[in-house]
DRENTORSE-721524 format. One record per atom (N, C-alpha, C): z, y, x. Coordinates in steps of 0.02 Angstrom, whole numbers. Atoms other than C-alpha are relative to their C-alpha. Example, Ala and Ser with C-alpha at 12.3 -4.5 7.8 and 13.67 -1.06 7.14 Angstrom:
BEGIN
[atom [0,-59,45]]
[atom [390,-225,615]]
[atom [0,60,45]]
[atom [-3,-59,-42]]
[atom [357,-53,684]]
[atom [37,55,-39]]
***
This chain:
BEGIN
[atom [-11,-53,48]]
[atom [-1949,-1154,2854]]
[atom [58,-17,-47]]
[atom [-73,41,49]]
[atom [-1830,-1271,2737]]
[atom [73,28,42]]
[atom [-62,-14,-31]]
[atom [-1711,-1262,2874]]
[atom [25,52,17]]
[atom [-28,-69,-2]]
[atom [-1703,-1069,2907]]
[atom [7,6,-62]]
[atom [-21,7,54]]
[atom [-1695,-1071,2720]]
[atom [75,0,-26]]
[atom [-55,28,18]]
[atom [-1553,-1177,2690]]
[atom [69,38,47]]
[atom [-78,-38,-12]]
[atom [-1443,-1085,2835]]
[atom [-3,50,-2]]
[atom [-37,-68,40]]
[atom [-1465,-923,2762]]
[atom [20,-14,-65]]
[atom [-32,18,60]]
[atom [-1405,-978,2618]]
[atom [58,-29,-5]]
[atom [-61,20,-15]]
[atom [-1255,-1071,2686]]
[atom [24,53,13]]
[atom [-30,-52,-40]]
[atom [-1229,-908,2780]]
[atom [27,53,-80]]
[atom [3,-34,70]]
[atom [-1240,-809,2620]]
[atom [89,-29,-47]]
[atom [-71,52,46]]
[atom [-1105,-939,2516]]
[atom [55,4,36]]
[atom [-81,21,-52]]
[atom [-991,-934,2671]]
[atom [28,87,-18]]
[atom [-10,-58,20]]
[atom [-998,-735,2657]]
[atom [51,13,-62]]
[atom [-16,-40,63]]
[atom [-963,-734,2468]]
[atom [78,-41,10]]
[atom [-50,52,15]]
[atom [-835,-867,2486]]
[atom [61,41,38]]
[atom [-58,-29,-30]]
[atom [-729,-794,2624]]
[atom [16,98,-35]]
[atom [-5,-58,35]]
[atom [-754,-612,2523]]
[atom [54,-27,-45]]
[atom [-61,13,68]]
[atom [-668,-680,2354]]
[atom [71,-19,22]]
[atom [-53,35,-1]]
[atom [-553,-792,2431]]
[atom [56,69,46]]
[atom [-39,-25,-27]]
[atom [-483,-640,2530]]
[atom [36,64,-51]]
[atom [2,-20,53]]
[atom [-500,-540,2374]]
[atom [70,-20,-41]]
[atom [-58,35,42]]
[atom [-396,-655,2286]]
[atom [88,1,20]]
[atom [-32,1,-52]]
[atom [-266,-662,2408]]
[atom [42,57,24]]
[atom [-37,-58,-29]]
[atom [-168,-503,2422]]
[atom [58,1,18]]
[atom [-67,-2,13]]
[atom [4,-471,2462]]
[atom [12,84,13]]
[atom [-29,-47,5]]
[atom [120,-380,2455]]
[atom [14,52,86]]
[atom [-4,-45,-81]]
[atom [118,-222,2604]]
[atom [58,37,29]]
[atom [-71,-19,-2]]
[atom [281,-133,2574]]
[atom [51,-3,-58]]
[atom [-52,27,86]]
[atom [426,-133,2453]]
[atom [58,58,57]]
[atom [-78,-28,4]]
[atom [576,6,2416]]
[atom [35,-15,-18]]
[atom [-31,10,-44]]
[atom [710,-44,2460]]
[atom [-58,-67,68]]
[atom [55,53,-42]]
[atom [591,-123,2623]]
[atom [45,-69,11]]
[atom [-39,78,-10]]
[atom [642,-314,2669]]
[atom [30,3,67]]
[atom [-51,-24,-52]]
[atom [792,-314,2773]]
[atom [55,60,-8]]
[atom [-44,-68,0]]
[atom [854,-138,2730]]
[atom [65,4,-27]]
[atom [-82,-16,51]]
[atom [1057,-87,2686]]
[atom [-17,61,-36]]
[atom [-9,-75,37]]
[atom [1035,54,2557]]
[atom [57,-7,-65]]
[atom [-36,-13,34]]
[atom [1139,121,2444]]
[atom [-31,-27,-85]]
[atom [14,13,48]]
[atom [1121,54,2252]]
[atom [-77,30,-25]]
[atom [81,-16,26]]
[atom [914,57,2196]]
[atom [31,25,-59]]
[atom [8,7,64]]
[atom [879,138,2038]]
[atom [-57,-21,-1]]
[atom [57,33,-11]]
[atom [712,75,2077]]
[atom [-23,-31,30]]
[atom [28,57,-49]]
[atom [605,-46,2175]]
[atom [-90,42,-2]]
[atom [64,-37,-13]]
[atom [434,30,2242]]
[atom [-47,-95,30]]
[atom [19,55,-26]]
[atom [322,-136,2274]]
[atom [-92,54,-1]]
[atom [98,-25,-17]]
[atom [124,-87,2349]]
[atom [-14,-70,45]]
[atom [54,69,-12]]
[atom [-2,-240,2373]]
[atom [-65,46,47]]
[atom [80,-5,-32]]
[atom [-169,-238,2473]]
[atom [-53,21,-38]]
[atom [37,-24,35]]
[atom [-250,-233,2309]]
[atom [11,8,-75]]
[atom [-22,-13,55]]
[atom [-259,-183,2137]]
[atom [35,-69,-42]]
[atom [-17,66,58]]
[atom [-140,-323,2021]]
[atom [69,60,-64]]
[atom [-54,-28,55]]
[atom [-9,-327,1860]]
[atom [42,-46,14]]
[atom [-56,57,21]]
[atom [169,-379,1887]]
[atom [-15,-43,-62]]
[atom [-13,33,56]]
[atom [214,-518,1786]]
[atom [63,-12,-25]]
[atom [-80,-18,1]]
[atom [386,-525,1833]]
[atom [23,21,52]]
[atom [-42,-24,-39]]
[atom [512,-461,1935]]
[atom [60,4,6]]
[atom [-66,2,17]]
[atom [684,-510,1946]]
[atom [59,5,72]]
[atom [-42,-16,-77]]
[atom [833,-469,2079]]
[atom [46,-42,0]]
[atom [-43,64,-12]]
[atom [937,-615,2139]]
[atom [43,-2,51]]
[atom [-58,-2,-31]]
[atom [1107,-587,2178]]
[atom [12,-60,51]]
[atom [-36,69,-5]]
[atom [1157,-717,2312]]
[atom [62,-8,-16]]
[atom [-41,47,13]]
[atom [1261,-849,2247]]
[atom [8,26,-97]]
[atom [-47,-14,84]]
[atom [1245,-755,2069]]
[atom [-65,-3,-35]]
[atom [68,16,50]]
[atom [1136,-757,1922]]
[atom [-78,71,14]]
[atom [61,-36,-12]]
[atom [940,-667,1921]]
[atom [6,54,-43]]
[atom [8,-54,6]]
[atom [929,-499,1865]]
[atom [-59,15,-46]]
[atom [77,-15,0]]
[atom [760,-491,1759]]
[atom [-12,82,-14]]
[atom [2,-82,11]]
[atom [703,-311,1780]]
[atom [-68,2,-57]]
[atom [31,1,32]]
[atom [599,-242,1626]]
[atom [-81,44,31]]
[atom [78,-21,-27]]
[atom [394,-211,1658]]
[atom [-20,58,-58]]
[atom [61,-23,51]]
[atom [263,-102,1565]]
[atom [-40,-13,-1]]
[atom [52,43,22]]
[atom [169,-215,1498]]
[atom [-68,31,-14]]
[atom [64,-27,27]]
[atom [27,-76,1455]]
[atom [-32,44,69]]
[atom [23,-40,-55]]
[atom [2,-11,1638]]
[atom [-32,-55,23]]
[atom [62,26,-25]]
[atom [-147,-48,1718]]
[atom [8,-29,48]]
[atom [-3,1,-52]]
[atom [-190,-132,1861]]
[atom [23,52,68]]
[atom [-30,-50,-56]]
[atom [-114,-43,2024]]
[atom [22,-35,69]]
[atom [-11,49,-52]]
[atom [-82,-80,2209]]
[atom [74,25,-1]]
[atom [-61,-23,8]]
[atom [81,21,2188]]
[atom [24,0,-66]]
[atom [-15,40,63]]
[atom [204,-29,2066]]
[atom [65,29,3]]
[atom [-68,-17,-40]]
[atom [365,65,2059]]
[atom [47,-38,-109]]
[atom [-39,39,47]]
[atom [498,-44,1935]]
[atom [74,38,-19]]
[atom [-65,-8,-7]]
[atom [660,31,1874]]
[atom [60,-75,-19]]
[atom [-68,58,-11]]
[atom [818,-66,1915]]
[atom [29,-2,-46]]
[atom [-21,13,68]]
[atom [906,-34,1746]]
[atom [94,-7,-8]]
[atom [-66,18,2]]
[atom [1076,-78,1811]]
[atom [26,31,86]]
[atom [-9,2,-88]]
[atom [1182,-25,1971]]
[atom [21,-62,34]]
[atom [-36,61,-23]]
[atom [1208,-137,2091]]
[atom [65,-7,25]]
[atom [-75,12,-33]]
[atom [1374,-202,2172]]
[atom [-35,12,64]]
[atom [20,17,-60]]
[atom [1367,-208,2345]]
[atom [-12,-70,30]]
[atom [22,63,-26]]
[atom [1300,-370,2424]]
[atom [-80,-8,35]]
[atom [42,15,-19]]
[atom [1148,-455,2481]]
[atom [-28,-23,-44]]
[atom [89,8,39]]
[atom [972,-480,2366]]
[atom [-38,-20,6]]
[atom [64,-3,23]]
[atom [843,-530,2326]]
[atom [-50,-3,-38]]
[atom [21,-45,65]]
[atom [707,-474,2230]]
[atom [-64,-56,22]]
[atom [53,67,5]]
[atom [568,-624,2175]]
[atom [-52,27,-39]]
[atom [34,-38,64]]
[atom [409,-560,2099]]
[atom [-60,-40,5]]
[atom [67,22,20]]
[atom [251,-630,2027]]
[atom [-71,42,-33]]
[atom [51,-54,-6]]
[atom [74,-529,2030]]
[atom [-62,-44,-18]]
[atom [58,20,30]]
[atom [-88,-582,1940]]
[atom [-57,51,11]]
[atom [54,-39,-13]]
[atom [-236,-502,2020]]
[atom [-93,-2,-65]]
[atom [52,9,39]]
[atom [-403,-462,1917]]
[atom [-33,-59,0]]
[atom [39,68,22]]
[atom [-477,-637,1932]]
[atom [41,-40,-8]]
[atom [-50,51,28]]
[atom [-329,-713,1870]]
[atom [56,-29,59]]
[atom [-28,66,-20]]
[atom [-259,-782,2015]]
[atom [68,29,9]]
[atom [-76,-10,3]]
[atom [-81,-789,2039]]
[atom [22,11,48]]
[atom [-24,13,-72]]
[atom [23,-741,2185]]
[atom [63,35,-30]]
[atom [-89,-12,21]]
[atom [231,-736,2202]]
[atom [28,12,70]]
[atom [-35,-15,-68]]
[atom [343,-674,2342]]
[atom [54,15,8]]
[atom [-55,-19,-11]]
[atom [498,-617,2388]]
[atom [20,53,59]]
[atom [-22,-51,-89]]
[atom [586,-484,2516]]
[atom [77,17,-32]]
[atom [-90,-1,15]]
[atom [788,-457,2514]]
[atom [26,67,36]]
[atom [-45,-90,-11]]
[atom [904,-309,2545]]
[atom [47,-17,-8]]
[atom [-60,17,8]]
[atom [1064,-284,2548]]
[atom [37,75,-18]]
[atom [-12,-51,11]]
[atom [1171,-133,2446]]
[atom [86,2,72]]
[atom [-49,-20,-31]]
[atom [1306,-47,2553]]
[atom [59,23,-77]]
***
């Protein structure tokens, strides 16, 4: 009896465990301008996750030139879609755009995807 006990109860902990931890764990699903794409100068950046988080940052990184930090709204809610304005035009070149996302249980996750303006 102990022992059917104990492995529903492992079974149970393994459940919750692989739940949160996948929970925790989101990324990012698409992004405007998508990763890879030539478009013409963003005025915005469209980023959508798996699940609800809040940028923390988001900055666009010219190669070979300095980071870009684009400004947030700090008073919007959680969201799996996140659309950022760009603030500036770009030149033409190659990008990339580095962002950091804090999901409801705190945890942290950061990523990247690149573009390139025509």
């Amino acid at each position: 009896m102990i022992r059917v006990f104990v492995a529903i109860l492992s079974g149970v902990a393994l459940a919750v465990t692989l739940t949160l931890s996948a929970a925790a764990h989101t990324t990012l699903t698409s992004s405007v301008p998508a990763d890879g794409a030539e478009v013409a100068p963003p005025e915005e950046l469209m980023l959508e996750f798996g699940a609800d988080v809040k940028l923390a940052r988001v900055q666009i990184v010219p190669i070979g030139g300095k980071p870009i930090r684009l400004k947030l709204d700090r008073s919007a809610p959680a969201s799996t879609k996140m659309v950022v304005p760009v603030g500036e035009a770009l030149a033409p070149g190659a990008y990339v755009v580095e962002w950091r996302a804090v999901a409801d249980d705190g945890h942290i996750m950061t990523g990247e995807f690149g573009f390139s303006v025509r």
